[in-house]
Backbone bond lengths (Angstrom), bond angles and torsions (degrees), N, CA, C in turn:
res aa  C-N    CA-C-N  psi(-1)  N-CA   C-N-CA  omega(-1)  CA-C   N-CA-C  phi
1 X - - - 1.455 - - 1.532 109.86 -
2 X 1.376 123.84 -89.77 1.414 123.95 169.02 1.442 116.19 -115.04
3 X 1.362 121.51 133.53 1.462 113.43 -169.98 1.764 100.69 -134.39
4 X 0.938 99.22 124.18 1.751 101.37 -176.88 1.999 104.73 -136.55
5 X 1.310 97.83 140.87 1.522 106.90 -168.51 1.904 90.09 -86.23
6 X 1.484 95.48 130.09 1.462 105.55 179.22 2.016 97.10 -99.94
7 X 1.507 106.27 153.26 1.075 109.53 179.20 1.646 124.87 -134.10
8 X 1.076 105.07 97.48 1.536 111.37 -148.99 1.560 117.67 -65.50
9 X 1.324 127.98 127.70 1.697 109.20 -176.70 1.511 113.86 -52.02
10 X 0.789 122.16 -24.46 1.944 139.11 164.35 1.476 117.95 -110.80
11 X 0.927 101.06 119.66 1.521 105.04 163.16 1.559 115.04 98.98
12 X 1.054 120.14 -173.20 1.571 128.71 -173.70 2.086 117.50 -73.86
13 X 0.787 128.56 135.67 1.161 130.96 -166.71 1.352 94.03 -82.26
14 X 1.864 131.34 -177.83 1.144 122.39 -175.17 1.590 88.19 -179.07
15 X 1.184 103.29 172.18 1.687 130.37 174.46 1.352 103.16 -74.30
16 X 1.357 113.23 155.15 1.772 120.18 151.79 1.616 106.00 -152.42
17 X 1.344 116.10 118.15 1.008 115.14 172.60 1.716 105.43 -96.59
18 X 1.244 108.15 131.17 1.860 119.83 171.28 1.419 100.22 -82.39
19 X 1.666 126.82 106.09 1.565 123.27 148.22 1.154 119.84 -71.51
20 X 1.109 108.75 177.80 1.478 123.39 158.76 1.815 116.02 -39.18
21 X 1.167 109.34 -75.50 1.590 102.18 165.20 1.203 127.63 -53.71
22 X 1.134 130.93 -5.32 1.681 132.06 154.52 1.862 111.32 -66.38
23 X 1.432 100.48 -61.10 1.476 97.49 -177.64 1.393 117.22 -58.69
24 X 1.594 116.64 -36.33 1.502 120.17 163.47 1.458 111.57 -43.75
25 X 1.258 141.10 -34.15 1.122 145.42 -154.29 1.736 115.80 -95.94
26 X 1.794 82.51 -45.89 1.425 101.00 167.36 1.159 100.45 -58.83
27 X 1.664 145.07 -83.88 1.110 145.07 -107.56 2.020 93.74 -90.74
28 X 1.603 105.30 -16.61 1.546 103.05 177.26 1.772 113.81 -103.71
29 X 1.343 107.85 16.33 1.041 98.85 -175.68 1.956 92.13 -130.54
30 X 1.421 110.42 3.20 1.863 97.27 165.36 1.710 85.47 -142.33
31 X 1.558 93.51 128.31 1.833 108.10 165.71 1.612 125.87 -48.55
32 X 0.855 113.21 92.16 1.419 110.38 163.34 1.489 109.45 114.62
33 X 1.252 112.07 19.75 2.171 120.22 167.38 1.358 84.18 -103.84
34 X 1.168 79.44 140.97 1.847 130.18 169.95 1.564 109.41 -138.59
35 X 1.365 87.89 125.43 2.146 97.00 160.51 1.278 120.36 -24.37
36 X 1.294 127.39 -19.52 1.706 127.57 -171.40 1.641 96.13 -105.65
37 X 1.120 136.48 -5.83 1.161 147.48 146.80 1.816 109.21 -40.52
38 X 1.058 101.55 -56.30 1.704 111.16 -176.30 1.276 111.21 -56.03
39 X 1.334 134.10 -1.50 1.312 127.87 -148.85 1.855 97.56 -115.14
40 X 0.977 107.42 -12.03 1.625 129.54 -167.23 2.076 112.91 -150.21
41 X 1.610 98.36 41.09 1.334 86.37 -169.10 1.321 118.42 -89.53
42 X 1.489 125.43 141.83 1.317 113.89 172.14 1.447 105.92 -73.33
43 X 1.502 101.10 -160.61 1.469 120.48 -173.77 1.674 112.34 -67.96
44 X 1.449 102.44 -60.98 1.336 115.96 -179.04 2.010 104.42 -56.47
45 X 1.063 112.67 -21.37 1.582 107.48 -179.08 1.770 92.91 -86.08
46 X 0.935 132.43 -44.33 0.920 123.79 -163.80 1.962 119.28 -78.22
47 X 1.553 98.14 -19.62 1.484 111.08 163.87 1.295 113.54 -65.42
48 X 1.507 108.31 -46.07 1.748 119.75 -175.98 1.545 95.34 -45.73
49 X 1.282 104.78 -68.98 2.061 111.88 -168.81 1.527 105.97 -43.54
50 X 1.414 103.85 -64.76 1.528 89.14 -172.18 1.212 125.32 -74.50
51 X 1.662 133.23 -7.80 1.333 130.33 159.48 1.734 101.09 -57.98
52 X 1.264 136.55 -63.68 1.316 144.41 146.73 1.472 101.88 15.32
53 X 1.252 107.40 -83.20 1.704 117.17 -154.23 1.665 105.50 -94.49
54 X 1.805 109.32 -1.16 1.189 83.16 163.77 1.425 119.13 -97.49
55 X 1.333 102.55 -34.80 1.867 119.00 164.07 1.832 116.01 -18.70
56 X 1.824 94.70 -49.87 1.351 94.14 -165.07 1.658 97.64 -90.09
57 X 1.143 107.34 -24.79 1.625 92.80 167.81 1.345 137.57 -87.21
58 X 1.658 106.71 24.95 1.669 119.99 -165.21 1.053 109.62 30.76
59 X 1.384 115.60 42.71 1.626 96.37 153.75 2.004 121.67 -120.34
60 X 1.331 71.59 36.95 1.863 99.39 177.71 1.460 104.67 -164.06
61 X 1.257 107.80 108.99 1.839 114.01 161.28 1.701 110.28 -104.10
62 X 1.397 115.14 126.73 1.592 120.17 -178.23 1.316 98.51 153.26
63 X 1.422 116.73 -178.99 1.345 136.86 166.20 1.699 117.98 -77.68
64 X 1.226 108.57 160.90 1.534 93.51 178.47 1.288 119.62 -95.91
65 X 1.830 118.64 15.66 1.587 121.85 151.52 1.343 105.33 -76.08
66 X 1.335 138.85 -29.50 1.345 143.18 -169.84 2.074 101.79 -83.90
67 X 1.235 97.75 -32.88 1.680 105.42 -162.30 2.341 85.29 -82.63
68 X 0.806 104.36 -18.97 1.591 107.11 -169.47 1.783 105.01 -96.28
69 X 1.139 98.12 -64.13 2.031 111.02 160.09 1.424 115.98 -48.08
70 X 1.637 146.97 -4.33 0.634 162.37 -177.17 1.654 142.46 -140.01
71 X 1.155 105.08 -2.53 1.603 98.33 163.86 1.697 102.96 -154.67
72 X 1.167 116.49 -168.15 1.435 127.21 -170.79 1.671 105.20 -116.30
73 X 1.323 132.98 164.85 1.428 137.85 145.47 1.562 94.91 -105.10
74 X 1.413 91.61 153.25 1.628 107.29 175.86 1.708 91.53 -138.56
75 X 1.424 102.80 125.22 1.411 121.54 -145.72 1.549 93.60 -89.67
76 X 1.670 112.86 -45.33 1.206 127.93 -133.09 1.901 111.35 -73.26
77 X 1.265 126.83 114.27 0.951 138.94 -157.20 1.781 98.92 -82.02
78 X 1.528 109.96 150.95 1.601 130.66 -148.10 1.574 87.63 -91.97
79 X 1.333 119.94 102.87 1.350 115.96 -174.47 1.797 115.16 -56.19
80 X 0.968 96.20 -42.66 2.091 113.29 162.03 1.600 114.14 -21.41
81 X 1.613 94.56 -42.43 1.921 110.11 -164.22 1.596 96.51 -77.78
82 X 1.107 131.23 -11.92 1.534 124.29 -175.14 2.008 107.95 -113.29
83 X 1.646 99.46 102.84 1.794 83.22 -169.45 1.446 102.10 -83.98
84 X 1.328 128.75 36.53 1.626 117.06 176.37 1.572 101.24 -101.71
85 X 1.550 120.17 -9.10 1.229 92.20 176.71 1.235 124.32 -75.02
């Protein structure tokens, strides 16, 4: 679904892919996101998701003021992954 490389102020950076049960999680754990939200997301929506999918994939323990105060997204997509160029 959405996969963005998180970059930790410590330590090794890593993948996070957002499934389906992440956005479920997301969308019941902040009032008023919906899936059509994703289509126009800012930054802060897009921190929510991947704190989301990293939480459930232990590969982040904390809150998501601590998961936001503490690392980076690196947005920039793997030019390799698109064969039309």
């Amino acid at each position: 679904m959405i996969t963005v490389r998180v970059v930790p102020d410590e330590g090794e950076p890593f993948d996070v892919t957002a499934t389906a049960r992440d956005i479920v999680i997301w969308e019941k754990t902040h009032k008023g996101r919906k899936l059509s939200d994703i289509e126009d997301a800012s930054m802060t929506l897009l921190y929510e998701l991947a704190y989301s999918a990293a939480s459930r994939q232990k590969l982040f323990t904390g809150s998501e003021a601590e998961f936001m105060a503490s690392v980076d997204l690196d947005m920039r997509q793997d030019d390799a992954a698109d064969p039309t160029k």
